[in-house]
C-alpha positions in Angstrom: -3.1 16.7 -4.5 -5.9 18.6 -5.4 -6.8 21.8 -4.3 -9.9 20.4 -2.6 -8.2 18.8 0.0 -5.0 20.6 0.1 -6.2 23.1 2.8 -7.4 19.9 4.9 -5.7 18.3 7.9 -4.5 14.9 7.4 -7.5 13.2 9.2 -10.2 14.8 7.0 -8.3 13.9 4.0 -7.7 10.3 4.6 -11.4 10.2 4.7 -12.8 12.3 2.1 -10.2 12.5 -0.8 -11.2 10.5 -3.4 -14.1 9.0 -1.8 -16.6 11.1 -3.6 -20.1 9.8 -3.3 -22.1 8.1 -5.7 -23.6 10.1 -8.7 -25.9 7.6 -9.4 -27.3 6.6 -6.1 -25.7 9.0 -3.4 -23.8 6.0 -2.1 -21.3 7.8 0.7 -18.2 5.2 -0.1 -17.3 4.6 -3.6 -18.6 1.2 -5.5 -16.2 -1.3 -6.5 -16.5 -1.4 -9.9 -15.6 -4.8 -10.8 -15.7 -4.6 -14.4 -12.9 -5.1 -17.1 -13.8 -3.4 -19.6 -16.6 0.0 -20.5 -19.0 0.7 -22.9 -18.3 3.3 -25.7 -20.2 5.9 -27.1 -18.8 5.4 -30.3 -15.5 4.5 -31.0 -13.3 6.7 -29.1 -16.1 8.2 -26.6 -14.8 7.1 -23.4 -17.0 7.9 -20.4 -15.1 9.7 -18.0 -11.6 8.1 -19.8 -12.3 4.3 -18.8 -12.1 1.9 -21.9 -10.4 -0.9 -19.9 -9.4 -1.3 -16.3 -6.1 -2.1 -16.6 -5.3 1.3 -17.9 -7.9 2.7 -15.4 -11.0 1.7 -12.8 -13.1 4.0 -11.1 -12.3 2.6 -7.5 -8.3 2.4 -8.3 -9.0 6.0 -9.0 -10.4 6.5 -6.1 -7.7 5.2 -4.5 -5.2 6.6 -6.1 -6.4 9.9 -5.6 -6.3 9.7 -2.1 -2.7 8.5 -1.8 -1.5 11.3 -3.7 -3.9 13.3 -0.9 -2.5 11.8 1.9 1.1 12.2 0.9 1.1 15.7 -0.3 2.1 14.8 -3.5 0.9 15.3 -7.5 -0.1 11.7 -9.0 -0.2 8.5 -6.8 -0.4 5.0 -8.4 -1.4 1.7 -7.3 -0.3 -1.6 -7.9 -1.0 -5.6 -7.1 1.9 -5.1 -4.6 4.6 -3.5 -3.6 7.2 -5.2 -5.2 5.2 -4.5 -8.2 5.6 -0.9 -7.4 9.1 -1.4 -6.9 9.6 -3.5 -10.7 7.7 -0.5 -11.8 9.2 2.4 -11.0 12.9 0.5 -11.9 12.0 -0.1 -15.3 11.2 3.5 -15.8 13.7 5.3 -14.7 16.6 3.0 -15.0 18.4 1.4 -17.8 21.4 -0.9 -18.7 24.3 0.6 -17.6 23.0 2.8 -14.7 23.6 2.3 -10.8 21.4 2.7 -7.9 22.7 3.4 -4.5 20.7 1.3 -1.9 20.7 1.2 2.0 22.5 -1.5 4.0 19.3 -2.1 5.9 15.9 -2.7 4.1 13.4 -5.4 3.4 14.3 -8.6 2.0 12.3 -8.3 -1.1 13.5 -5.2 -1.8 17.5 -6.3 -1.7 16.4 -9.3 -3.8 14.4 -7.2 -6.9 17.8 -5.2 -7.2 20.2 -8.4 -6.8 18.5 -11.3 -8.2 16.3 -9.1 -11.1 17.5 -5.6 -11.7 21.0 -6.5 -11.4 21.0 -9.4 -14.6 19.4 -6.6 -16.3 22.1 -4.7 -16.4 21.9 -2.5 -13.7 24.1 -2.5 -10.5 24.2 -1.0 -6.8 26.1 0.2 -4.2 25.1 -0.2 -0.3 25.6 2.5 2.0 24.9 3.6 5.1 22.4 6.2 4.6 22.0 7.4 8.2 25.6 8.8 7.6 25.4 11.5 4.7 29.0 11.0 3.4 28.7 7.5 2.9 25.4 8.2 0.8 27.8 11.2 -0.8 30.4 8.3 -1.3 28.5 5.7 -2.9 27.3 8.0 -5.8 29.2 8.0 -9.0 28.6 9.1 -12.2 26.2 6.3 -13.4 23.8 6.8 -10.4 20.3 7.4 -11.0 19.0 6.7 -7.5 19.2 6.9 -4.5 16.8 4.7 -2.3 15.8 5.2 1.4 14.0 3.6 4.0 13.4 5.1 7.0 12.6 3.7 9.9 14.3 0.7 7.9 13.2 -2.9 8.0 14.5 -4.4 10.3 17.0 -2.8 12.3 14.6 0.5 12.7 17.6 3.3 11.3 16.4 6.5 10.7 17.6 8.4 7.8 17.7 12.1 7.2 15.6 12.7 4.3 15.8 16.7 3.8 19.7 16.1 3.9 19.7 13.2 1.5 17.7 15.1 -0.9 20.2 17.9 -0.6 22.9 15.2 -2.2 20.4 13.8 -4.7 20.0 17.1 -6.0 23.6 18.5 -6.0 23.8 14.8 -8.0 21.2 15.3 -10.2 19.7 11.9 -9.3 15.9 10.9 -8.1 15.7 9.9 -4.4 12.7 7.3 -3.6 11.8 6.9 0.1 10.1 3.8 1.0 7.5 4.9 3.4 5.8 2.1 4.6 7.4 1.7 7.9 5.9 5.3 9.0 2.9 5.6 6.9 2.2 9.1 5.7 0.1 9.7 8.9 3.7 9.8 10.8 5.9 11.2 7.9 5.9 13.2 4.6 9.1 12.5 2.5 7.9 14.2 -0.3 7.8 17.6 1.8 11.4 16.8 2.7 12.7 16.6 -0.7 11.6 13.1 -2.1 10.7 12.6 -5.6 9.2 9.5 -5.0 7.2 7.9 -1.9 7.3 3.7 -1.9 4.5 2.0 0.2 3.2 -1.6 0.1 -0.3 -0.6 1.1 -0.9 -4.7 2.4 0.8 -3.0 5.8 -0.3 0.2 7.6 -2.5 1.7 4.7 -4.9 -1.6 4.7 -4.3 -2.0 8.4 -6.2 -5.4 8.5 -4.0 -8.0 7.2 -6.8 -8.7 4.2 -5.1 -7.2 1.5 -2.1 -7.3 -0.4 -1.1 -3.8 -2.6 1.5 -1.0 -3.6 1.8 2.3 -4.5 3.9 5.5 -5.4 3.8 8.7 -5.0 5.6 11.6 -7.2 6.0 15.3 -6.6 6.6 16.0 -10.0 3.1 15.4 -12.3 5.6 14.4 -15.2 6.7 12.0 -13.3 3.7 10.7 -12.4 2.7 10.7 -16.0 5.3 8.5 -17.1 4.9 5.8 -14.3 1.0 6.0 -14.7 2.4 5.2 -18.7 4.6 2.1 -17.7 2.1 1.2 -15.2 -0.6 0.5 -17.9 2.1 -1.8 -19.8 3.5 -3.3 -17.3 -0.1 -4.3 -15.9 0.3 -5.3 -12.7 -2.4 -2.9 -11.3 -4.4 -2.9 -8.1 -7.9 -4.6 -8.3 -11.4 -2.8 -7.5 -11.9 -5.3 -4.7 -8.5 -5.0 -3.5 -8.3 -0.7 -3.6 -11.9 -0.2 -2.1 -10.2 -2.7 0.9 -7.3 -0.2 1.2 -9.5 2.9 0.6 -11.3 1.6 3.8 -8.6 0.6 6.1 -6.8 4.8 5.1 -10.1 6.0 6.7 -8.6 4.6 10.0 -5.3 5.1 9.7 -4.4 8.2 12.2 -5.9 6.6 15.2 -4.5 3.6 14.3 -0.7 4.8 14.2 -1.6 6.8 17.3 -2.5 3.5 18.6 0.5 1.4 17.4 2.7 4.1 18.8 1.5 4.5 22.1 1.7 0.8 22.8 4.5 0.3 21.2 6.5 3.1 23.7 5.5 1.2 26.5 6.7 -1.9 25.2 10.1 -0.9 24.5 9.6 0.4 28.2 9.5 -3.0 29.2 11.9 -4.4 27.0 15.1 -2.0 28.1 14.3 -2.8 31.7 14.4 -6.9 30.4 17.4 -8.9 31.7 16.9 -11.5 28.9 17.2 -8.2 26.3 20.5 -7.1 25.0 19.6 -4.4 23.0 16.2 -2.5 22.2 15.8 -1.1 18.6 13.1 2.1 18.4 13.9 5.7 17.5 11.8 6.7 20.4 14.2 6.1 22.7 16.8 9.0 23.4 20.0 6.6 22.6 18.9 5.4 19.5 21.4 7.1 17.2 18.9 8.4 15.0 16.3 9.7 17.7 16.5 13.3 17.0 16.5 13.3 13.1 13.3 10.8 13.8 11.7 13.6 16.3 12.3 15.9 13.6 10.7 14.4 10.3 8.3 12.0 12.2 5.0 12.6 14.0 5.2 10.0 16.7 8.0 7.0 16.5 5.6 4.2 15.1 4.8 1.0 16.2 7.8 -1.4 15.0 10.2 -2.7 17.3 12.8 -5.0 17.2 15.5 -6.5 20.1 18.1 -8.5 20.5 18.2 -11.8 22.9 20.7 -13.4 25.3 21.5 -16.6 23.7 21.9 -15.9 19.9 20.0 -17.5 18.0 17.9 -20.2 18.5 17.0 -18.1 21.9 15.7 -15.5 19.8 13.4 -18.4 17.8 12.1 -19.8 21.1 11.1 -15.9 21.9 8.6 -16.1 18.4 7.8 -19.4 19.5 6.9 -19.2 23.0 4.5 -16.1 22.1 0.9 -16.4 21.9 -1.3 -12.9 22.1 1.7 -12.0 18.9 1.3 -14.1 16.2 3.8 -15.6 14.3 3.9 -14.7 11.0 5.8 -12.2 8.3 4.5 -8.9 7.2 2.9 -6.5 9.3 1.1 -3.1 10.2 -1.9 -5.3 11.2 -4.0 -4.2 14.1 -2.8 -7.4 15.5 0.1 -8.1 16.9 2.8 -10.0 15.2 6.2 -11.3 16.2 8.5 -12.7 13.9 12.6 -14.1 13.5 14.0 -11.5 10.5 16.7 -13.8 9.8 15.1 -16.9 9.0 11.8 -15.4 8.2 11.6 -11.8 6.1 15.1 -11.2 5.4 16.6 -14.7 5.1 17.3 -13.2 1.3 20.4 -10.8 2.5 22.2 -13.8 4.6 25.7 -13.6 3.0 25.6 -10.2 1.8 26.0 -6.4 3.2 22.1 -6.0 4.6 22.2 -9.5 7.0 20.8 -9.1 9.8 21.6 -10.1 13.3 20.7 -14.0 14.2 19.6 -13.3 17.8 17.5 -10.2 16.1 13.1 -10.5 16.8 10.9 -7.9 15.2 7.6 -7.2 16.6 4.6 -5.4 14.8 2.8 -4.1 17.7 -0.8 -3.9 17.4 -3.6 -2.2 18.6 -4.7 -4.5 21.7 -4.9 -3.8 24.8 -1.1 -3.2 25.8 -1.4 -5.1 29.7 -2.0 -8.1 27.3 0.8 -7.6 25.1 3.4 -7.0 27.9 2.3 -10.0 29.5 2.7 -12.2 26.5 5.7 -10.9 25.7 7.4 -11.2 29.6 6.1 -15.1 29.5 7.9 -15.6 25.8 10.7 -14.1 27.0 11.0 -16.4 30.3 
């Protein structure tokens, strides 16, 4: 982060880092430079260091410059997606031979990369319970490179400590990577707690709009940085101009958003425990969640994902994401509007069989940023 904005509260600098205006024309948000390539003056006489824009754009910069803003940290990148981000950041720090230790509750994609891809490359895993420091302390061995965290985790909401994980990745000697998308910088700052790398797949609270699909990291460490930004370029699976300046808009709303998404998410869970159809609310807001005081701790507010459990198993839980209407059905979220989805046959149908399934009568909601009255009432009649 530069020094420019590092004085700045976090409102001022989702909006002004990186978004320098215009030399040119005085233009107040940055053009999207949709160009590939950059005239030279002469060979070798790059114009502010852009020759092509996979290796670099001026609005990915822009971009880029404001994630590393947002998240207090030295050099962020960003990518076509977040599995991109993901591939990337693998492939650079990881080799034949070496073992990752990876949580027993994260996103679909994520468990598939490092069993279906990373794995036949050589590389294995270990899943442990990383709300519980001694089984993270367990799972490490000798060959362990890294340790990855999500937290709140997708989809069963755990909350991990991230100062204390550090603490073993350091007396380890191993990177730790926090996937941050759940929270969004706005609500948490792993990198001030110890991380050496922040995930995010910017298509969720960073965009905000469900109009964009993107990733990025985040390092403390410039080095780091300089070596992803290195396997970024030959990799190539950058961001585009049209699909950063989409992102760089949606950051500019991003605190009242998740102060939004929060508050109407704490009154749905309101309704929910008081639900006779509802076995079991999921949301580190509430005071039995297992993880509510490391979460009051390291978080801002709790964030607006929730998930439940149904009376009836299963195909209850499915007639829940049918019945609802104001909620839309559909993967992903982070969306100002609302979504409601069935993890098990939806987002995570990829960990059925193995250590991170998740519960059949499970529903996930992305709460949005409508009027909550409406949202509670569409949610009692899909419910019954």
């Amino acid at each position: 982060m530069s020094d420019q904005h590092s004085h700045q509260n976090f409102e001022t600098r989702a909006i002004h880092a990186g978004n320098t205006a215009d030399p040119l024309t005085g233009a107040v948000v940055p053009p999207i430079y949709q160009v590939s390539t950059y005239k030279q003056d002469g060979v070798g006489g790059l114009r502010g260091g852009y020759e092509y824009s996979r290796s670099a754009n001026p609005t990915r910069t822009a971009l880029e410059e404001n994630l590393a803003a947002l998240e207090g940290g030295r050099r962020g990148l960003a990518f076509a997606s977040g599995l991109a981000a993901e591939d990337c950041l693998l492939r650079t720090l990881l080799a034949p031979g070496d073992h990752v230790v990876i949580p027993n509750d994260a996103y679909g994609g994520t468990f598939r990369l490092f069993a279906k891809v990373v794995e036949r490359w050589g590389v294995d895993f270990s899943v442990a319970n990383t709300s519980d420091i001694d089984s993270v302390r367990g799972a490490v061995n000798d060959r362990t490179k890294l340790i990855w965290v999500e937290t709140p985790s997708n989809p069963l909401l755990g909350i991990t400590d991230i100062e204390a994980v550090a603490g073993v990745a350091r007396q380890a000697g191993v990177k730790l990577v926090v996937d941050n998308t759940f929270a969004s910088p706005y609500l948490q700052q792993p990198l001030a707690l110890g991380a050496d790398v922040v995930v995010h797949s910017l298509t969720k609270y960073m965009g905000g709009h469900s109009d964009v699909v993107g990733g990025a990291l985040v390092t403390a460490d410039e080095a780091l940085g300089e070596e992803l930004a290195y396997h970024q370029n030959a990799m190539g699976a950058v961001a585009g101009p049209f699909d950063s300046w989409i992102v760089l808009r949606g950051i500019k709303t991003l605190a009242v958003r998740m102060d939004r998404h929060s508050e109407n998410a704490t009154k749905i869970v309101e309704m929910l425990t008081q639900h006779p159809k509802v076995t079991q609310v999921l949301y580190p807001g509430l005071p039995e969640h297992p993880g509510h005081e490391v979460a009051a701790k390291q978080m801002r507010s709790f964030g607006g994902m929730i998930s439940f459990r149904v009376e009836g198993g299963e195909e209850a839980a499915v007639e829940v994401c049918n019945r609802a209407q104001l909620f839309t059905l559909g993967e992903s979220l982070g969306g100002v509007e609302s979504l409601i989805e069935h993890p098990g046959r939806m987002t995570h149908a990829s960990v059925a069989g193995s250590a991170l399934e998740v519960p059949a009568d499970l529903v996930r909601l992305s709460v949005g940023i409508e009027n909550v009255e409406d949202l509670l009432a569409d949610l009692r009649q899909a419910l019954g």
